[in-house]
LUMGUBA-812048 format. One record per residue (C-alpha): residue number from 1; residue in one letter; x, y, z. Coordinates in steps of 0.05 Angstrom, whole numbers. Layout:
# LUMGUBA-812048
+------+--------+--------+--------+--------+
! tinu ! vextor !     c1 !     c2 !     c3 !
+------+--------+--------+--------+--------+
!  NUM !      a !      X !      Y !      Z !
...
+------+--------+--------+--------+--------+
***
This chain:
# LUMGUBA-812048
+------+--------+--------+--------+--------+
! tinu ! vextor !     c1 !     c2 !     c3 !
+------+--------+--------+--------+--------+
!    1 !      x !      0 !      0 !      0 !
!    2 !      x !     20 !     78 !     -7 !
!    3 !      x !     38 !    103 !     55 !
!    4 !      x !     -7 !    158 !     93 !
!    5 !      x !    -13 !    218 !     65 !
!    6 !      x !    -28 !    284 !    116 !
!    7 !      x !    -90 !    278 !    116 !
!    8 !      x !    -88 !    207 !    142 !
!    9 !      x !   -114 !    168 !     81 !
!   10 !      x !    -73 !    124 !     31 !
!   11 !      x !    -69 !    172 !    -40 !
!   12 !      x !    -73 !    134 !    -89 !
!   13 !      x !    -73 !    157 !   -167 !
!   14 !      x !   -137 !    125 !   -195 !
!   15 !      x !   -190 !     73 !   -156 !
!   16 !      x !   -225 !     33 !   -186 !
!   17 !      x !   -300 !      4 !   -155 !
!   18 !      x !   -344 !    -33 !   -176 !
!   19 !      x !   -418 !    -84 !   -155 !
!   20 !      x !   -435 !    -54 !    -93 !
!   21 !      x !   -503 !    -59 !   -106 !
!   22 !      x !   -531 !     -1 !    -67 !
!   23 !      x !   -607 !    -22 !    -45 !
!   24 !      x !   -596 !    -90 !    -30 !
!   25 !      x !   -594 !   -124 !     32 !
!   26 !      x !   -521 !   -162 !     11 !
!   27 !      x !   -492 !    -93 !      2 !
!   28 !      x !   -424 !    -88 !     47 !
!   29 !      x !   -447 !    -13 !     57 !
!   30 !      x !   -409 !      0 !    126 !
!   31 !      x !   -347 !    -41 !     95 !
!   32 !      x !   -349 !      9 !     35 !
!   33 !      x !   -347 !     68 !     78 !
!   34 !      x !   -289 !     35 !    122 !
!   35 !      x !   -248 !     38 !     50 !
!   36 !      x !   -267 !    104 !     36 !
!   37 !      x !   -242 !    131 !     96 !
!   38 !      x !   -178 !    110 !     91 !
!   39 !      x !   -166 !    111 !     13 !
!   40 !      x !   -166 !    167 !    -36 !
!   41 !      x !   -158 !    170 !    -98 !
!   42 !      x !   -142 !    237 !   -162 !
!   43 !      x !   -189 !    194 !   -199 !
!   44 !      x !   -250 !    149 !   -176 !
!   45 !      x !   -282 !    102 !   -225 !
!   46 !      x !   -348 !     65 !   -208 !
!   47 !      x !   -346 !      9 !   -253 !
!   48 !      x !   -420 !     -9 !   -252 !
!   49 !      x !   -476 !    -33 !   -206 !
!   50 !      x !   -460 !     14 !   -158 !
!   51 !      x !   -537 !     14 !   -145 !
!   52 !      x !   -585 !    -45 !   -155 !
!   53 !      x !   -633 !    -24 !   -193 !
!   54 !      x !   -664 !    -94 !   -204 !
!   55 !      x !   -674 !   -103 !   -127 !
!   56 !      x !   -701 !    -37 !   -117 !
!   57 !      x !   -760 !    -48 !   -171 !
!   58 !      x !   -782 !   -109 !   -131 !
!   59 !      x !   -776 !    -87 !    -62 !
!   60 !      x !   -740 !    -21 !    -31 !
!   61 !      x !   -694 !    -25 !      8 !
!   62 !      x !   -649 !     27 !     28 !
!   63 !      x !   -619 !     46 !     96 !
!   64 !      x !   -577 !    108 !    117 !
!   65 !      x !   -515 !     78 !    113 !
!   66 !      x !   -530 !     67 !     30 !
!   67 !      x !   -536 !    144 !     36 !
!   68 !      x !   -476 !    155 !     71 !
!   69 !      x !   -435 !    114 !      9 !
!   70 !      x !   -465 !    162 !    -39 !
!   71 !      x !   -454 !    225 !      0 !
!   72 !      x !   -381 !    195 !     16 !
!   73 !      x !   -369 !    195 !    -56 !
!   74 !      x !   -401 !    258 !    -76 !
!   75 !      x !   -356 !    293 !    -23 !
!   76 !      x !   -288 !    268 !    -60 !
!   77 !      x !   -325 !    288 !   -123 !
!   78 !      x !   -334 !    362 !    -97 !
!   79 !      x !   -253 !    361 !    -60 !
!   80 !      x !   -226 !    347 !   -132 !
!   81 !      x !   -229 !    280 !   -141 !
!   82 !      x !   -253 !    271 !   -219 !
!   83 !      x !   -310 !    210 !   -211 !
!   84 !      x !   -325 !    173 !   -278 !
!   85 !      x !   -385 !    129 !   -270 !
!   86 !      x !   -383 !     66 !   -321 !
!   87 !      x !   -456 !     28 !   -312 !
!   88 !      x !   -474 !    -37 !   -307 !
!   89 !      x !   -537 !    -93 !   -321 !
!   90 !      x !   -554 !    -79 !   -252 !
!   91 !      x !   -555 !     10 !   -253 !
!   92 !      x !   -573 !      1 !   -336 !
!   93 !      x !   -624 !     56 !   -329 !
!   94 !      x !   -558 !    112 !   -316 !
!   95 !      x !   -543 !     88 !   -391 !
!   96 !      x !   -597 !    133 !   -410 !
!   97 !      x !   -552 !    193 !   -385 !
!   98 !      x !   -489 !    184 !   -420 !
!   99 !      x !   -445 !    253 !   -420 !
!  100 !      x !   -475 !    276 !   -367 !
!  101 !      x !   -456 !    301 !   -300 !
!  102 !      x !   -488 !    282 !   -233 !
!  103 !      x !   -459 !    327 !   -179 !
!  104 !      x !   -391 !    319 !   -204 !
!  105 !      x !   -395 !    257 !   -222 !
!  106 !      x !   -391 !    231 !   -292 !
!  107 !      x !   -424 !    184 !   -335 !
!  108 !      x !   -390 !    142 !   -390 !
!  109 !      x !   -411 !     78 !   -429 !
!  110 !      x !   -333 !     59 !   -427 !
!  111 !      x !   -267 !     99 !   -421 !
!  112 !      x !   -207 !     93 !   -433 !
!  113 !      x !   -157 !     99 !   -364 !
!  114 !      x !    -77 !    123 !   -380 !
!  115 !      x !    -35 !     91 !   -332 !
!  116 !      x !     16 !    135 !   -301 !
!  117 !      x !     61 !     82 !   -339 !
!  118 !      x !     37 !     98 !   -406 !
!  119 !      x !    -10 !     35 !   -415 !
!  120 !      x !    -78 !     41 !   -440 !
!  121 !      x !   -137 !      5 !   -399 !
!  122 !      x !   -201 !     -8 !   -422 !
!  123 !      x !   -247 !     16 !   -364 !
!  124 !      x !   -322 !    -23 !   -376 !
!  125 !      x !   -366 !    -66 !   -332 !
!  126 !      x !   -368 !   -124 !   -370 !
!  127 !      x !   -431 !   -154 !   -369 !
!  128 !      x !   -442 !   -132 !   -449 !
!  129 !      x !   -399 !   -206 !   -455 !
!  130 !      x !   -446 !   -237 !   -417 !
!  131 !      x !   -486 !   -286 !   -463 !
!  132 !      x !   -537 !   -297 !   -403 !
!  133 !      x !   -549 !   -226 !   -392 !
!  134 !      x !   -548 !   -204 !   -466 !
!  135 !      x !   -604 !   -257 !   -488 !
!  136 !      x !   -634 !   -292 !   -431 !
!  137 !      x !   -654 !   -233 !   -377 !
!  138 !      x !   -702 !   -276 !   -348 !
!  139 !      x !   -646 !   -327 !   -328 !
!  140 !      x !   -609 !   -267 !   -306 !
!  141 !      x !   -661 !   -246 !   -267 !
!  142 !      x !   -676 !   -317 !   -234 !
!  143 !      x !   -598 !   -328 !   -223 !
!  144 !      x !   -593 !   -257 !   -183 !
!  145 !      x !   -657 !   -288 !   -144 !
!  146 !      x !   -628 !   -348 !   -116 !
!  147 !      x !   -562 !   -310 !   -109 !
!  148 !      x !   -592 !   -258 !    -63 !
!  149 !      x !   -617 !   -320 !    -21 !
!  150 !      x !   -544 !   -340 !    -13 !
!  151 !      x !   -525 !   -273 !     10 !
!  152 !      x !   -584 !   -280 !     62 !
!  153 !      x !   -547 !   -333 !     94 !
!  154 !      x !   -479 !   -300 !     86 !
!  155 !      x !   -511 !   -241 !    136 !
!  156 !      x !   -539 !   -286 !    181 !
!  157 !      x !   -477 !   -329 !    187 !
!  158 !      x !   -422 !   -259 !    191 !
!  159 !      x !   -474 !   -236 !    239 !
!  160 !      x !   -455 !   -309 !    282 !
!  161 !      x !   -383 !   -293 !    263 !
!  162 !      x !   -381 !   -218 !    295 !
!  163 !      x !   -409 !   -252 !    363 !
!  164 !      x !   -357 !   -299 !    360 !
!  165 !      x !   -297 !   -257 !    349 !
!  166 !      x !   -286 !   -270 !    281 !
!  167 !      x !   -282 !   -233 !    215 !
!  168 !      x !   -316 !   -223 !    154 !
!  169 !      x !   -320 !   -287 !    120 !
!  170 !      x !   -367 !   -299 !     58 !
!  171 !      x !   -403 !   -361 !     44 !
!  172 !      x !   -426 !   -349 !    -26 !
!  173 !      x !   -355 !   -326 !    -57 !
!  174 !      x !   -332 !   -395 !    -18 !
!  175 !      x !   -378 !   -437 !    -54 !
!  176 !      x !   -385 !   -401 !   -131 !
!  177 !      x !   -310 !   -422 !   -132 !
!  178 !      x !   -315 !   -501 !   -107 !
!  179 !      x !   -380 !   -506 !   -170 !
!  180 !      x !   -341 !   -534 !   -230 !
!  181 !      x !   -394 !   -495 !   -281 !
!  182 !      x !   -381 !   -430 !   -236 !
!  183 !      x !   -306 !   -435 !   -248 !
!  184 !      x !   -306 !   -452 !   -318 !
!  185 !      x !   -356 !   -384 !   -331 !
!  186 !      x !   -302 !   -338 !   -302 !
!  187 !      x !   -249 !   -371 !   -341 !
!  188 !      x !   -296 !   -353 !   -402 !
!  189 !      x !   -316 !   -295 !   -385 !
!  190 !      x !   -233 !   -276 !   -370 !
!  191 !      x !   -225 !   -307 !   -440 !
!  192 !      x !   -278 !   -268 !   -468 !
!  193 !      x !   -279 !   -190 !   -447 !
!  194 !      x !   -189 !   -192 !   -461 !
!  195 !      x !   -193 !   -216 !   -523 !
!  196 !      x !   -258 !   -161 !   -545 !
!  197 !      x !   -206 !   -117 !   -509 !
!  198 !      x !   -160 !   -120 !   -567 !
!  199 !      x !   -209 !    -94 !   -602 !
!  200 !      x !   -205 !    -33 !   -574 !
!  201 !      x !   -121 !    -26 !   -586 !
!  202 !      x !   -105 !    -25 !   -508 !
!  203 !      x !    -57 !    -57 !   -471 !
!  204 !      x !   -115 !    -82 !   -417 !
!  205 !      x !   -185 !    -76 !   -388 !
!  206 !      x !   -214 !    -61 !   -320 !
!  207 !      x !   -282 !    -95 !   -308 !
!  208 !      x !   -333 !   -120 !   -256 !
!  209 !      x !   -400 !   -155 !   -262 !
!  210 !      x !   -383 !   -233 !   -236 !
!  211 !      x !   -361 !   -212 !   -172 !
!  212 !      x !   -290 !   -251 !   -172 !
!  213 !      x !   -232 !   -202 !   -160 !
!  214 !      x !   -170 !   -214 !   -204 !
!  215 !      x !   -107 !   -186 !   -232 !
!  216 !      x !    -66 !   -222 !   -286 !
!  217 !      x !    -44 !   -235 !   -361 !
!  218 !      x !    -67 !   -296 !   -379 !
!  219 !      x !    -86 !   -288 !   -442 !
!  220 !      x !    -41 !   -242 !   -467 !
!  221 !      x !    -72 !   -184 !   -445 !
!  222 !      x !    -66 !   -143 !   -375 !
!  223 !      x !   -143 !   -172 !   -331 !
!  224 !      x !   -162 !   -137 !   -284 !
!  225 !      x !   -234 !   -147 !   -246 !
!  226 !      x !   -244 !   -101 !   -187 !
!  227 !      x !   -293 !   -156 !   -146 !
!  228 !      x !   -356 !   -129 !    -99 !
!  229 !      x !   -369 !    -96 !    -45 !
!  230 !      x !   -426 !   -157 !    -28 !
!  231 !      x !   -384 !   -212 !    -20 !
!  232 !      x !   -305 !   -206 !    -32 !
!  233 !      x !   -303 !   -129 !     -8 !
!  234 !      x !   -247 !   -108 !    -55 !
!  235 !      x !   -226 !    -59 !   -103 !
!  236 !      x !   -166 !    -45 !   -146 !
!  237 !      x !   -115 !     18 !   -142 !
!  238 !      x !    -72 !     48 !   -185 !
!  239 !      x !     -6 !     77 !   -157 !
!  240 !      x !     34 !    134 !   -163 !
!  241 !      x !     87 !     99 !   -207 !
!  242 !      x !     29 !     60 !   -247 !
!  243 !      x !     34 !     -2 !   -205 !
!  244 !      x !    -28 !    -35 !   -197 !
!  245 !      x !    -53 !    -71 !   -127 !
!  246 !      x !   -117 !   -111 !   -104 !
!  247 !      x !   -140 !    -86 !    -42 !
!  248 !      x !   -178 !   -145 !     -2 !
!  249 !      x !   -208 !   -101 !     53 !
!  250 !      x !   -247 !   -140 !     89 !
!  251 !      x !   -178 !   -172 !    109 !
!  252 !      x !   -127 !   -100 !    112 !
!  253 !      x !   -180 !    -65 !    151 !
!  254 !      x !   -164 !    -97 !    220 !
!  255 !      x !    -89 !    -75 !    199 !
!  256 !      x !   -102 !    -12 !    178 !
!  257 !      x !   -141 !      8 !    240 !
!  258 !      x !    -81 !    -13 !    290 !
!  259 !      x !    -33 !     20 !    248 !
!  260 !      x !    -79 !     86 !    257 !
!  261 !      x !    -86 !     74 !    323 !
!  262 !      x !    -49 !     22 !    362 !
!  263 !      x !    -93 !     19 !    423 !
!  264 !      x !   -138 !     -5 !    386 !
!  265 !      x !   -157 !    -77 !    379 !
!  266 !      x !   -211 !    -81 !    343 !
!  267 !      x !   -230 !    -92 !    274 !
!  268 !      x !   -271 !    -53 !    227 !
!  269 !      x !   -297 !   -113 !    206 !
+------+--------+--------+--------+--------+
***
């Protein structure tokens, strides 16, 4: 990580965030705002489903802490921070607005990110590669059903955890990687979005959408998939010096806080 800058927060060139899901109940909201306290950034991308739009339609659902993530953002927005908003499946009605400006924040169908390195990174959420999404909504739409049931369980059992002295833990991100047909979708999807990349004439691409945080160059092209903020609570951070680094927060924040203050024993999480 960068070290502290005066203002007590890790500076960081460009952040990148993405599938928080704001307005559903497996939304890491107070984990979120942990991050944001500690971590800056010049430039902020939200790389899509930053709000769930399909869970609000069916029921809403939307507590002051959600708030506080939006306000937290719109305050580095209004400091100086440039925020580019990329949308996803899940926030599809912002693609309605692209080129405009919400509060400071920007809205783009895709972008393309300089690296303080020179390298050109394709900035998109990804879910345009997504064969289920693109012509079977209805099985996207049952799939996000019985994974908001799994998420259900995650609370209750992190809620069991906390009692017990442990940290954040999540159930579903456990099992998606132990179901053979799971695995071999992320491989394809990996597969997929670098090599429609290319297309573009970068040297990588920055994504979200299947929840599964990642950084490497498989397939001949810099990957990089910033994760969620509902189960894997991560995000991705450019450097200074254009070095890239995968920020797994739910286990730095217990870290972080001691470091900050060394009394302290107990974790964020």
């Amino acid at each position: 990580m960068n070290q502290f800058s005066d203002e007590g927060l890790y500076k960081h060139r460009t952040m990148f965030i993405s599938d928080v899901h704001l307005g559903s109940r497996g939304c890491q909201a107070e984990m979120l705002l942990d991050f944001l306290k500690y971590h800056d950034a010049d430039v902020i991308y939200l790389v899509g489903d930053i709000v769930d739009g399909w869970r609000l339609q069916s029921r809403w659902h939307w507590p002051q802490l959600h708030n506080d993530v939006v306000q937290k953002l719109l305050r580095k927005a209004r400091k100086g921070a440039r925020v580019i908003y990329v949308p996803g499946n899940h926030d599809e009605f912002l693609r309605n607005y692209y080129g405009a400006h919400f509060g400071g924040v920007e809205v783009r169908e895709h972008d393309i990110h300089e690296t303080a390195d020179g390298r050109r990174l394709l900035v998109i959420h990804g879910d345009q590669y997504d064969m289920v999404v693109r012509h079977a909504k209805w099985l996207a739409h049952l799939g996000d059903w019985a994974y908001s049931f799994a998420l259900g369980l995650n609370t209750v059992l992190n809620a069991l955890r906390r009692k017990l002295g442990f940290s954040y833990w999540s159930l579903s991100a456990w099992a998606k990687m132990r179901v053979k047909n799971a695995v071999n979708f992320i491989g394809t999807f990996e597969e997929t979005l670098s090599q429609e990349a290319r297309k573009f004439n970068v040297d990588g691409v920055i994504c979200g959408h299947i929840h599964h945080a990642e950084m490497h160059e498989k397939f001949g092209i810099s990957y990089f998939n910033t994760g969620d903020w509902v189960e894997s609570c991560t995000a991705i951070v450019e450097h200074q010096d254009g070095r890239f680094e995968l920020i797994h927060w739910s286990q730095e924040a217990k870290a972080v806080t001691q470091f900050q203050n060394p009394t302290s024993t107990k974790a964020l999480a």
